[in-house]
N, C-alpha and C positions, 0 to 999 in steps of 0.2 A: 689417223695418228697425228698428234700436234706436232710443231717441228722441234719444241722441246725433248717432248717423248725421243722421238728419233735420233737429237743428236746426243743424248744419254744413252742409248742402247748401243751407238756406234762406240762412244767413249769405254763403255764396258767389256763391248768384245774388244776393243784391242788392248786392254788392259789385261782380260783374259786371257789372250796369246800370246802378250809378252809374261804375264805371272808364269805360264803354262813353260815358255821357252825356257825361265830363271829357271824351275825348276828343274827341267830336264837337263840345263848345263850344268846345275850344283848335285848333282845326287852321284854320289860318290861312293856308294858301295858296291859291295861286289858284283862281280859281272858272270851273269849265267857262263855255263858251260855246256851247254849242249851243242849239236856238231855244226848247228847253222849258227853264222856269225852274229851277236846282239842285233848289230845294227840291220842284218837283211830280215832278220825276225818282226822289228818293230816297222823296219821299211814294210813287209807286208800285211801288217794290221793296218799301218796307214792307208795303203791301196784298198783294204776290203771297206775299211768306214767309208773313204772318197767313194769309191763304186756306187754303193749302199745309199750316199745321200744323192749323189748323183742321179739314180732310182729314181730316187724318192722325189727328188724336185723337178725331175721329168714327167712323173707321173702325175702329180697336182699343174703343173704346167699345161701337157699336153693333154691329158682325160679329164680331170677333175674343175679344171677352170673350161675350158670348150663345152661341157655338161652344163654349168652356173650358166653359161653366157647364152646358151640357145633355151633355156629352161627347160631340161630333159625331167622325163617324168622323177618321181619323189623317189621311187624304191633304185633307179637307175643313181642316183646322185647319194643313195645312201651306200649303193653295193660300192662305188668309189670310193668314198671316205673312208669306209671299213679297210677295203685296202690297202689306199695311203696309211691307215695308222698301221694296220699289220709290218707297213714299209720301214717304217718311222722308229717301231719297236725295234727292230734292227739295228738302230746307230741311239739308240735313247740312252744304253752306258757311258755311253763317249761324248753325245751333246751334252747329257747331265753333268757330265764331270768335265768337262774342258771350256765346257761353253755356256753355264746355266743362266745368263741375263737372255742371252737367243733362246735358248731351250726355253725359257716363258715363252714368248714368242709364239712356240710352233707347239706346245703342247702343254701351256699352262693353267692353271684353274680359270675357266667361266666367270673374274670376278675382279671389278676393278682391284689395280696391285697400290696400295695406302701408301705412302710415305709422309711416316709421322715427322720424321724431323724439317721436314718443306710444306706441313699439312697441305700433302697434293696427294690424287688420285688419278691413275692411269689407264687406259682399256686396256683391256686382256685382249690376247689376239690368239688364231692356233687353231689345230684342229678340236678343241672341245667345243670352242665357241662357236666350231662351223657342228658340231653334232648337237649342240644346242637347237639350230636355225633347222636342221635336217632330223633330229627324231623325236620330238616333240608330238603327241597323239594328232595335233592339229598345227603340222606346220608352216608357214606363211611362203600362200604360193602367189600372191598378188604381184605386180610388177613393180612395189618397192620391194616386197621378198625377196625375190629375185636379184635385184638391183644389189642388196643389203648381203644377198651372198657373195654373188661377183665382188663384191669390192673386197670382200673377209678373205676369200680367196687369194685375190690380188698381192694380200697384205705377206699369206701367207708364203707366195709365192718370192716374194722380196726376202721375206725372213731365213727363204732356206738358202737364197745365193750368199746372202751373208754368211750362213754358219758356213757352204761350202768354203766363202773366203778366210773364215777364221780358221777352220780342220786343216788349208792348205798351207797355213803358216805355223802349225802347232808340231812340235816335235815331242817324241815320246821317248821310255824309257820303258824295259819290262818293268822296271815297281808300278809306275802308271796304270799301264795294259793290266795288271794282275790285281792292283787296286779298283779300277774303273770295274773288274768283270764282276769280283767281289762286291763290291757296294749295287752292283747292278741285281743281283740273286737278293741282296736285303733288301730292295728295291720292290723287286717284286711281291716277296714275302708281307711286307708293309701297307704297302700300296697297289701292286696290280693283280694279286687277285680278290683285290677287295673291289674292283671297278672303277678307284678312286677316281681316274681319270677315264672314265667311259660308263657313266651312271646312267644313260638311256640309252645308250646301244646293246649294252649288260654284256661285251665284247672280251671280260678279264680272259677266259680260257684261250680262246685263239691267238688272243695277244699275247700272252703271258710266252705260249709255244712258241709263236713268232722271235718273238725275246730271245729263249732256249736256244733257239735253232739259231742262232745268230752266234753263240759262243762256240760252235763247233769248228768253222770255218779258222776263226783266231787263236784255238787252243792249235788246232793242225799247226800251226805256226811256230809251235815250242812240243809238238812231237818228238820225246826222245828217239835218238837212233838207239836200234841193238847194239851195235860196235861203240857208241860214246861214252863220255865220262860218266854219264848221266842215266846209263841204261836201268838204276834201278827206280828211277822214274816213272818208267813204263808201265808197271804193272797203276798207278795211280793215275797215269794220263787214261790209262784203257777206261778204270772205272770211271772216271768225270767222263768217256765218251756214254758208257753204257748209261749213267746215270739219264745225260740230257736226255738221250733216245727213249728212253722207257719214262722220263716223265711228259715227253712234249705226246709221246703212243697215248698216254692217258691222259690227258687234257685234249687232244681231238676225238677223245671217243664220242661225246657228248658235248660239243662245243657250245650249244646252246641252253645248258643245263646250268644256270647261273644260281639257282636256288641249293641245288643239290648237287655243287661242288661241295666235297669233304676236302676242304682246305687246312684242316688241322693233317690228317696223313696226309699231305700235297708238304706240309712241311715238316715235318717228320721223317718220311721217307722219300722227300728231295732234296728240296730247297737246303735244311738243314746239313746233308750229305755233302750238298753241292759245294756248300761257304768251307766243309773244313776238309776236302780235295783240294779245291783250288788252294788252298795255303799251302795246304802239301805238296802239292804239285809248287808250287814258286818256292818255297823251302828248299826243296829237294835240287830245283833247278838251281840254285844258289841266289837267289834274287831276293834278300829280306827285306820285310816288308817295313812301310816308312813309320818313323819314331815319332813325329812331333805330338804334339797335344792337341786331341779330338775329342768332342763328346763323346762319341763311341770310338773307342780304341781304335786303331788303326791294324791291331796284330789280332781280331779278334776272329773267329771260325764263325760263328751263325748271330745272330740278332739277341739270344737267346741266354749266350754265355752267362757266369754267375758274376764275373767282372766288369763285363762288355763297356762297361760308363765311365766316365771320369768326371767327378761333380765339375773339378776344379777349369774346367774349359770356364765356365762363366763367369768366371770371377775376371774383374776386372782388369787385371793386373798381377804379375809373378808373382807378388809381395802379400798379395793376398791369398796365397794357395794354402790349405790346410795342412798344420800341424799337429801330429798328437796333442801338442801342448796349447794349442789353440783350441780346438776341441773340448779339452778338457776343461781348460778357460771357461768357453761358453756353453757347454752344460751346465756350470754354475750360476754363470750370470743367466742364464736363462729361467732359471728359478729364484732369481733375485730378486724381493718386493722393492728392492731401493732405487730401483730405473721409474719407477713411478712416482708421482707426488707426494703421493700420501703414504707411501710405502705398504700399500696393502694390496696391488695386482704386481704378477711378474707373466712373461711371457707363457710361460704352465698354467697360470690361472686359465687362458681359454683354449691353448693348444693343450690340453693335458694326455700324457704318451697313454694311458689305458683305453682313451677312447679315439686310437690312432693321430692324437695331434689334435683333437678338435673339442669340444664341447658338448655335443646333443642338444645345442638349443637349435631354436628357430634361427635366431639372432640374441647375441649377448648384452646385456645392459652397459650403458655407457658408466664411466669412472663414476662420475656424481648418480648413479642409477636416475638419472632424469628420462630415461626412455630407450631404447633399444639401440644400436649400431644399426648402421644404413645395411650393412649385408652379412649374410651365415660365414661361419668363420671355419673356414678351409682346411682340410691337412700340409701337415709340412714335409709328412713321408714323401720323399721322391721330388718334394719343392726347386728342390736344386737342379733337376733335370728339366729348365725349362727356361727360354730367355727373356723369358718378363716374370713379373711380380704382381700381385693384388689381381683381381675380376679386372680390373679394366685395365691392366698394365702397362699401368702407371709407372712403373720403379724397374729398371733394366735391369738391378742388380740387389743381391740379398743384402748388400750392407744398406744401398739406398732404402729398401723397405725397413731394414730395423731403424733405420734413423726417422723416419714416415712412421711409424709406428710409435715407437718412444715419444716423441713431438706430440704426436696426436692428443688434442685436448678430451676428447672421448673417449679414448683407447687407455695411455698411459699418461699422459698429461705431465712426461718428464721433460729434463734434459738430462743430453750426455754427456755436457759440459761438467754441470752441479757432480751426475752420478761419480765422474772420472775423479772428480776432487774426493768427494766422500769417501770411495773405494781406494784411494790415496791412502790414507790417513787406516787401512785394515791389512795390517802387519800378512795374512794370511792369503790379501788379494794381492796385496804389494808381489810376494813370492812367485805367486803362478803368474804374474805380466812378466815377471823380470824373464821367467822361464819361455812363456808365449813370442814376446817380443825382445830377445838379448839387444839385440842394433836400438832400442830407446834408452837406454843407461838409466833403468829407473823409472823414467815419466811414462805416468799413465796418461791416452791421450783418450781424447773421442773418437777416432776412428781405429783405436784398439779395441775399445767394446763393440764397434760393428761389424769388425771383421773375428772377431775369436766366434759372437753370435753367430754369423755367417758361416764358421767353419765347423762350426757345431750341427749347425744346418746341411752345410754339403757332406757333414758324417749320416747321416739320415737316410740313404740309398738303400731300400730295401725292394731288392727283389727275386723271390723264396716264394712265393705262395707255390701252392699247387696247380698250378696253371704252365708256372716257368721248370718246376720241373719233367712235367707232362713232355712240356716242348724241347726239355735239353734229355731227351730219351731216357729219363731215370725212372724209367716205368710207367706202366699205363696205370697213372697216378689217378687219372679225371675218370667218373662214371660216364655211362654212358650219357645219360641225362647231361652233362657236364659238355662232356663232348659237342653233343650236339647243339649246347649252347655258344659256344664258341663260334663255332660254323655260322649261325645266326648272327652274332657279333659282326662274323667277319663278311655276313654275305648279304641275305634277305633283310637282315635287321639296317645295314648300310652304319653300322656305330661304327666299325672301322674305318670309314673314312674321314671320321673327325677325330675319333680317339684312338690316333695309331698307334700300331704294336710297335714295336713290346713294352714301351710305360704307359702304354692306352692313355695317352693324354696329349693336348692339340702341338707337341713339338715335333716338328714336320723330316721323316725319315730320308736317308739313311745322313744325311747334313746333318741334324737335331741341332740346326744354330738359327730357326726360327719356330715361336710360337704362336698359334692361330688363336683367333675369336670367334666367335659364331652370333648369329642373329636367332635367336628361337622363340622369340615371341613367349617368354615365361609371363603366364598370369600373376595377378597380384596376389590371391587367393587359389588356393585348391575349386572353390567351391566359382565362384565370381568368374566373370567373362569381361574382365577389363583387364589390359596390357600391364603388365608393373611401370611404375613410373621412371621407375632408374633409368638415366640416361646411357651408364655403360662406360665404355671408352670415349662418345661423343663427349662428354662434361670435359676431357682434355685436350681432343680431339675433333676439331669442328668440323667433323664430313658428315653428309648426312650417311652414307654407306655403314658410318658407326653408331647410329645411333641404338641405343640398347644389344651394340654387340659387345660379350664376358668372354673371355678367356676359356678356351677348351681342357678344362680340370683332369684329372688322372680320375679313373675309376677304383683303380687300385685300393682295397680294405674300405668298397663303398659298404660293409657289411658292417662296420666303426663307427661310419661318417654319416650316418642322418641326423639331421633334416635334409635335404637336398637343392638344389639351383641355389644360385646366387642371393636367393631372398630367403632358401628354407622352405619355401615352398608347399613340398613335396616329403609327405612322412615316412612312405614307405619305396621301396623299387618298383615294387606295382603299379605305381600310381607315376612314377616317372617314363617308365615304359608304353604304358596308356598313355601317356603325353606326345613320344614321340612317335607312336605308333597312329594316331590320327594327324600327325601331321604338323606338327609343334602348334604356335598359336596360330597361326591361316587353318590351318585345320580345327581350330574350336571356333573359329570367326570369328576371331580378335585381326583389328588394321596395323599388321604391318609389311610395310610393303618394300621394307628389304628386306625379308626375311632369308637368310641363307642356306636355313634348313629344307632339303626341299617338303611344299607341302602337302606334296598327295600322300595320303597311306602307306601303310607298310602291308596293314592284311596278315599280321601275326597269330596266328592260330591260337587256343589255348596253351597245346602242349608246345608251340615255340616260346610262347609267354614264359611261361617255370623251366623251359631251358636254358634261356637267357638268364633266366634270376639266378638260378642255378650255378653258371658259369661266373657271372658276376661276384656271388659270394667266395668261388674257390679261388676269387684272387686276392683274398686275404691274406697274409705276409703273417703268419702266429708269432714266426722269432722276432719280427718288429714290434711287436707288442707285448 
């Protein structure tokens, strides 16, 4: 690790301890009532995380690094890792939410971490990158192997004395405790029994339990008394006990049955239960849960909710948060030919709402029809749930993109300067700005047409398919077919761990305040065995890690949205499927060699093939369109 890397990580956690401290001294509402006093409640959660990482950092300490350093056989240095992460699951609600600069550290993706605004790139460090080195079909036993572990080891080893010195200065608050266990159950839901973070051990069930069993110990800590204010509590502490027991009893029945986990009942009849107890349980206990502004609400019961989202977290600023009358605004101008030059395209010309926001070409013709647009042209359904913009995200934010768009000499070949004067001068637009923006006294500006567009955009949140009802227990909406496409999504198929639940699209849960790229090696042609040329994010981003990595798209109304990838590609889901099911492009033997996809096989059966498809299409949104 360079000495840069390092003294950024140090600056972040103590940033983190002190964010974590503010918080804990400004939260000012009500204070539980149960018979044990706040503070010995939350003083005991602190001791169980201390214990826990204390474990944990003895255990890669004293076993796991002693093992590297004398080079113990392969299956002896796997059975250790396994247990350090089972360790690890333990305190993973608590480093993810108090500490998540360290929490990369010790269990972050496999994958240098980018920082576009410093165009630099960082090693990943942690126990993935040590299951990388350890379960690999042919793992590197040579004595730079060996060496190469010891040292990852080493790293890890440093990283966990830190988090223990950051946990040691962190104080808590039940909202915290009750927050952290909550985000940690959609955590799960999201990401750990998809493998996200244990794709070659295929470890989600053990761990997931590991996880479970770890909220038992902390709930015991806000145990209603019979005799308390609080005793009609009880009856709902009891069920979150029954709960854990009976899902951690079924996830070790078959720990290594990573294909044929039914992960759809796993959230259905847990996971789901689990998110809207625990509220009730903090409800009840009088501790309400925190107000600010999140992607996903902060008061919300399961992942799955019909409100769960709040476009307006991405917006760059209070003043750009959505108003009806903004909205309203820019539904018009969204179908305004007058943003364009010629006054003959408006935004509807290629997102048009019947064919969920998109077009059905390959790629659309540019304004002078001289020749096609560089890439297929996206939905905007669910656009706003996501903290970039464009294939190569480019644009942080929806106003930046409609301005990037407008400009565009290909696309619309406008300004918003001209459009703002012109729509000035129409008694009718004049009306809905004065209404949109009251605080301009009249003037229409340029950055009133990006933000009304913008907020017409973040009204777009659709999500209703048959899929989200399935999951928010309003009947067993999904065929079986269905069903067990799902399960595939979320398992054998490995799509859930680029296109997380619940807006299946690369905005990284249960935070959703960052969005993923991916490298997949798309051909230029369906037919052809040459790489597409598009650079990707690299054309703004000079890393080579970037080169032809796009942005991880929603699946969402993909039954709207063909052609498919970033060039169109791809006509049908079949043929997309076939793609990632041999292996993205290393799998057709096309050179690239960062490809992030992994490229061995899936080995998707027929009848998992039309499950998948299957699944796919029922997450079409019919009242969005």
């Amino acid at each position: 690790m360079n000495k840069f890397r390092s003294n950024k990580l140090k600056i972040c956690a103590l940033l983190t301890a002190a964010l974590v401290w503010l918080a804990a001294a400004c939260h000012t509402g009500p204070r539980p009532t149960a018979e044990a006093p706040p503070a010995t409640r939350t003083g005991r959660v602190h001791e169980l995380v201390a214990q826990d990482l204390r474990r944990l950092a003895r255990q890669v300490r004293e076993e796991l690094l002693p093992l590297a350093r004398r080079g113990a056989p392969l299956d002896s240095l796997q059975r250790s890792l396994l247990s350090c992460r089972r360790q690890y699951k333990r305190v993973e609600a608590f480093t993810e939410y108090f500490m998540p600069a360290t929490s990369r550290l010790l269990n972050g993706p496999p994958l240098d971490e980018i920082e576009v605004e410093e165009n630099k790139s960082f090693e990943p460090g942690g126990l993935q990158v040590l299951e990388e080195m350890l379960f690999p079909q042919a793992a590197d036993t040579t004595a730079a192997g060996r060496a190469a572990l010891v040292r990852e080891v080493r790293k890890l080893v440093r990283e966990l004395k830190r988090a223990e010195e950051i946990w040691a200065a962190t104080e808590l608050t039940d909202a915290h405790v009750f927050d952290a266990l909550r985000l940690q159950v959609f955590r799960l839901v999201a990401l750990g029994i998809t493998g996200f973070d244990a794709p070659l051990s295929r470890q989600a069930r053990p761990e997931t339990a590991a996880s479970l069993d770890a909220l038992l110990p902390v709930l015991a800590c806000y145990a209603p008394a019979a005799a308390s204010a609080n005793s009609a509590a009880a009856p709902t502490y009891a069920r979150l006990q029954q709960l854990v027991r009976h899902a951690t009893t079924e996830l070790r029945q078959h720990p290594q049955d990573f294909d044929g986990f039914d992960r759809l009942h796993f959230i259905t009849a847990y996971a789901n239960p689990l998110g809207r107890e625990l509220l009730a349980l903090q409800r009840e206990l009088g501790v309400p849960p925190f107000r600010e502004l999140r992607a996903l609400r902060p008061d919300v019961a399961t992942l799955f909710d019909s409100a769960a989202f709040d476009s307006d977290f991405y917006a760059a600023n209070t003043t750009w948060y959505r108003t009806p009358a903004k909205v309203a605004l820019g539904r018009r101008l969204f179908h305004e030919p007058r943003l364009s030059s010629a006054g003959t395209r408006s935004c509807a010309s290629c997102h048009q709402p019947e064919r969920a926001f998109t077009d059905g070409l390959v790629r659309n013709l540019t304004l002078t029809r001289s020749g096609p647009l560089r890439r297929n042209t996206p939905t905007i359904l669910n656009a706003a749930l996501q903290a970039g913009q464009f294939y190569d995200l480019r644009s942080s934010s929806l106003e930046n993109q409609t301005l990037d768009v407008v400009q565009n000499q290909d696309e619309m070949h406008g300004s918003l300067d001209r459009a703002a004067a012109e729509l000035g001068r129409d008694s009718a637009y004049r009306r809905l700005f004065a209404q949109a923006f009251p605080q301009a006294a009249g003037r229409i500006e340029p950055q009133h047409l990006q933000n009304a567009l913008a907020s017409y955009e973040r009204s777009l949140v659709r999500l209703n398919s048959r899929v989200d009802r399935h999951l928010r227990g309003e009947g067993e909406v999904l065929s079986r077919q269905e069903q067990l496409g799902f399960n595939v999504f979320m398992g054998k198929g490995r799509c859930g761990t680029c296109h997380f639940a619940p807006l299946f699209n690369g905005t990284v849960p249960p935070a959703f305040q960052h969005t993923e790229s991916e490298v997949l090696g798309v051909p230029a042609t369906a037919a052809a065995r040459r790489l597409d040329p598009d650079p990707g994010r690299y054309a703004h981003t000079r890393l080579p890690q970037l080169r032809h990595s796009f942005k991880t798209p929603t699946v969402r109304n993909v039954a709207r949205t063909a052609p498919y990838m970033h060039n169109g590609v791809y006509r049908t889901l079949r043929e997309v499927i076939d793609f990632y099911d041999q292996g993205g492009g290393q799998g057709l033997g096309l050179p690239v060699d960062n490809q992030t996809l992994p490229a061995d096989q899936l080995h998707l059966t027929a009848p998992e093939k039309k499950a998948l498809e299957a699944f796919l299409l029922a997450l079409t949104d019919d009242q969005a369109l």
